[in-house]
C-alpha positions as CSV (number, residue, x, y, z in Angstrom):
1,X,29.3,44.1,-14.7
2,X,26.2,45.4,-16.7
3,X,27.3,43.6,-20.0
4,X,27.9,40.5,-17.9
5,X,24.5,40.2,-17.0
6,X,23.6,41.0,-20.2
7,X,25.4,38.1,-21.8
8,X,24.1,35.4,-19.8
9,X,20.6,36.3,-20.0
10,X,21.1,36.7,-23.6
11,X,22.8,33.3,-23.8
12,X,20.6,32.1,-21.1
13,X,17.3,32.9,-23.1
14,X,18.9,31.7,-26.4
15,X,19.3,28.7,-25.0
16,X,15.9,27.7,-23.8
17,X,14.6,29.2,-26.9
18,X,15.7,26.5,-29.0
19,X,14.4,24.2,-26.2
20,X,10.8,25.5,-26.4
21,X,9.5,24.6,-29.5
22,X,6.3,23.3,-30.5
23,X,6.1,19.6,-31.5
24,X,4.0,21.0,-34.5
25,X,6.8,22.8,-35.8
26,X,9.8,21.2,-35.9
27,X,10.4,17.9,-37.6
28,X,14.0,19.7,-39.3
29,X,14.4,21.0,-42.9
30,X,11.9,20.9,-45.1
31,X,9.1,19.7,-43.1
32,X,5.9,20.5,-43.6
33,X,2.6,20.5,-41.4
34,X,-0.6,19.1,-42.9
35,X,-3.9,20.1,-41.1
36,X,-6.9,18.4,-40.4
37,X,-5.9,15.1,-42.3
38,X,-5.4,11.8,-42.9
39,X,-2.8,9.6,-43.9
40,X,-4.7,7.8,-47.2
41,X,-5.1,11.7,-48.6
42,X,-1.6,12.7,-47.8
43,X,-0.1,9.7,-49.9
44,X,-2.9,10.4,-52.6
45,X,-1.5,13.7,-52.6
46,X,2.3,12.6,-52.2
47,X,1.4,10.3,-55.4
48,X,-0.4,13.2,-57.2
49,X,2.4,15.9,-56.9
50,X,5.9,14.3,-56.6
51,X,5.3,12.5,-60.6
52,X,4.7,15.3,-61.6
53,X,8.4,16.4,-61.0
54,X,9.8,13.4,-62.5
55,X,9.9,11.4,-59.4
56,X,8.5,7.6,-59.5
57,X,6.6,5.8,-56.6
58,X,9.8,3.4,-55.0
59,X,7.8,2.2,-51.9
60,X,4.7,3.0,-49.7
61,X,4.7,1.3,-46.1
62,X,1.5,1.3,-44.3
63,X,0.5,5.2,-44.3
64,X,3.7,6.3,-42.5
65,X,6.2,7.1,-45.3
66,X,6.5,7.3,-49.2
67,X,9.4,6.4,-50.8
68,X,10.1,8.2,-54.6
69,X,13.1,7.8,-56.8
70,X,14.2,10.2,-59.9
71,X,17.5,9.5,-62.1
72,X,19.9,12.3,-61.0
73,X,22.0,14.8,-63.4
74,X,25.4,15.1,-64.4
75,X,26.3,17.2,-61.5
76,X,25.2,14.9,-59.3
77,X,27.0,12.2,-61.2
78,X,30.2,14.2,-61.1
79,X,29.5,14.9,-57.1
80,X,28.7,11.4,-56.7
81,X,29.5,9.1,-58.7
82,X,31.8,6.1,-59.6
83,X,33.7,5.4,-62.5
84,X,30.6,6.1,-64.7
85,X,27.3,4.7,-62.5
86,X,24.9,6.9,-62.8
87,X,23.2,8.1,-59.2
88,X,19.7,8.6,-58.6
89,X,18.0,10.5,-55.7
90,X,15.9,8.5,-53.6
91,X,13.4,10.7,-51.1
92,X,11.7,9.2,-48.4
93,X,8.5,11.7,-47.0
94,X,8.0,10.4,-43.7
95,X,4.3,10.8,-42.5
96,X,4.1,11.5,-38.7
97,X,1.1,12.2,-36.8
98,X,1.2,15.1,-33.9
99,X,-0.5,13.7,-31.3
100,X,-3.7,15.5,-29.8
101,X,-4.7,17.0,-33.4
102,X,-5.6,16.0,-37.1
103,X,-2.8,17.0,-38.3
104,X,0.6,15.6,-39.5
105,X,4.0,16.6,-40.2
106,X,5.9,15.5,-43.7
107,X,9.7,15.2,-43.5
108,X,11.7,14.6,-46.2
109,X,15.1,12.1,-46.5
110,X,17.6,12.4,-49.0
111,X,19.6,9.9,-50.3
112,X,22.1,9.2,-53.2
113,X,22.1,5.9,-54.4
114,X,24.5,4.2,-56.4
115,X,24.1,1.3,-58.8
116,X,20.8,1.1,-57.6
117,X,19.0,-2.2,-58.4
118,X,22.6,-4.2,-58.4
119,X,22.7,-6.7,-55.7
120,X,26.1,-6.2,-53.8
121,X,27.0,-3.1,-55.9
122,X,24.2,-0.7,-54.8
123,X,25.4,1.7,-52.3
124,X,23.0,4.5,-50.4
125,X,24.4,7.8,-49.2
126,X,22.3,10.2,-47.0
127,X,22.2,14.4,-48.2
128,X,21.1,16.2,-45.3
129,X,20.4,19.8,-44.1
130,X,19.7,21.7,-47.6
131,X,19.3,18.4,-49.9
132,X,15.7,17.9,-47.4
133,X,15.1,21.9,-47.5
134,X,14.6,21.3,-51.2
135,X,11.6,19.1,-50.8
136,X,9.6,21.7,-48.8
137,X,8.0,23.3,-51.8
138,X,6.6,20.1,-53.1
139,X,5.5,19.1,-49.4
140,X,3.9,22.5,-49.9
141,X,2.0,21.3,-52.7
142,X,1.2,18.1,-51.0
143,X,-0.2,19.8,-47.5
144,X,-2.2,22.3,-49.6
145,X,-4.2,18.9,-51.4
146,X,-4.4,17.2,-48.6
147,X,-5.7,19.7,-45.8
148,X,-8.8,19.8,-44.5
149,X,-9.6,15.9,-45.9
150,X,-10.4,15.2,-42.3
151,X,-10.7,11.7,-40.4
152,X,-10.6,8.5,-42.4
């Protein structure tokens, strides 16, 4: 009877664990908070950092995500790809603002594209779990510039 009771408060409090947390930490793999901030420093940042890892400014829509693109390797061309079209990796950081605070949580969005630029051929796949956790360390990067710029 004991070991019953332990099992459902067990399950019980696992349960309303995952339930329970804060809207400043989630946001899924890879996401990143930025404190005390604003949304013209955080693409400043995004601009400064992702280049420098061989990724290339695709689109930037009104302060609320950052698009970057970056030719893929063989792997993922083996993984991926068709009959020879090359694939390249197409991250979108999207900028969200926790409400009540400064601050504002990055999430990344992975994607393998296809034929990309080929009207009618181009195809978009999404990567999640682990493809977004890979972003987190250059999100690091980009919270660490961009913390502390304050209001606009």
């Amino acid at each position: 009877m004991k070991i019953q009771h332990l099992l459902t408060f067990l399950l019980t409090t696992l349960l309303t664990g995952c339930l329970t947390t804060p809207v400043s930490d989630s946001g899924g793999m890879g996401s990143v908070t930025v404190t005390n901030s604003n949304p013209s420093a955080i693409v400043n940042a995004l601009q400064n950092v992702f280049p420098q890892y061989g990724y290339t400014v695709s689109s930037i829509h009104e302060f609320s995500s950052v698009s970057f693109n970056k030719d893929s390797n063989k792997v993922a061309n083996i993984m991926w790809g068709s009959y020879g079209q090359p694939q390249t990796i197409h991250v979108k950081v999207n900028i969200i603002p926790i409400p009540g605070s400064l601050n504002y949580r990055l999430s990344p969005k992975v994607y393998t594209v296809t034929s990309q630029g080929e009207a009618g051929f181009e195809s978009k796949r999404p990567l999640n779990g682990l493809w977004n956790s890979q972003f987190e360390p250059l999100l690091k990067m980009v919270s660490t510039q961009a913390s502390g710029s304050g209001p606009l």
